[in-house]
C-alpha positions in Angstrom: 73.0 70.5 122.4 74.2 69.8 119.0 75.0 74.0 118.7 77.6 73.6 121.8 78.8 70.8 120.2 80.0 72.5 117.8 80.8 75.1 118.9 83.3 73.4 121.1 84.8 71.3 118.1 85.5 74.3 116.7 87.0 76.5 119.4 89.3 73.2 120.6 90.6 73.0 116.5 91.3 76.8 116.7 93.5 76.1 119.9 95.0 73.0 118.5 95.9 75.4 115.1 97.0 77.8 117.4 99.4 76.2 119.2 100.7 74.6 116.1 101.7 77.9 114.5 103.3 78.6 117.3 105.5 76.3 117.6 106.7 76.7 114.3 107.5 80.5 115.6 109.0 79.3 118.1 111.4 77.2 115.6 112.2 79.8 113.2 113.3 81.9 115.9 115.8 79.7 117.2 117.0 78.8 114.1 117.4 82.8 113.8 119.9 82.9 117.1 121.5 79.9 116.0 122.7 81.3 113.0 123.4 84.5 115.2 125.6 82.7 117.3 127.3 81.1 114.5 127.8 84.0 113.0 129.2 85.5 115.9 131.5 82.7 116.3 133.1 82.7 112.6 133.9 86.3 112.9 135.8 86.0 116.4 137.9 83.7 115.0 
């Protein structure tokens, strides 16, 4: 019992980290098309 236990502690704080990480992706790259669009913008003008 104590084996699946831990097992499942583990797996759940791999998801957890997981999804974290990706979020932060998820940032940066809009941050990235942000500054695309900005870009975009300043030289139109």
């Amino acid at each position: 019992m104590t084996m699946k236990r831990l097992s499942a502690v583990i797996l759940l704080s791999l998801f957890t980290l997981s999804l974290l990480s990706g979020c932060n992706t998820i940032h940066g790259a809009g941050q990235d098309i942000e500054e695309g669009g900005e870009a975009i913008q300043r030289s139109a003008s």
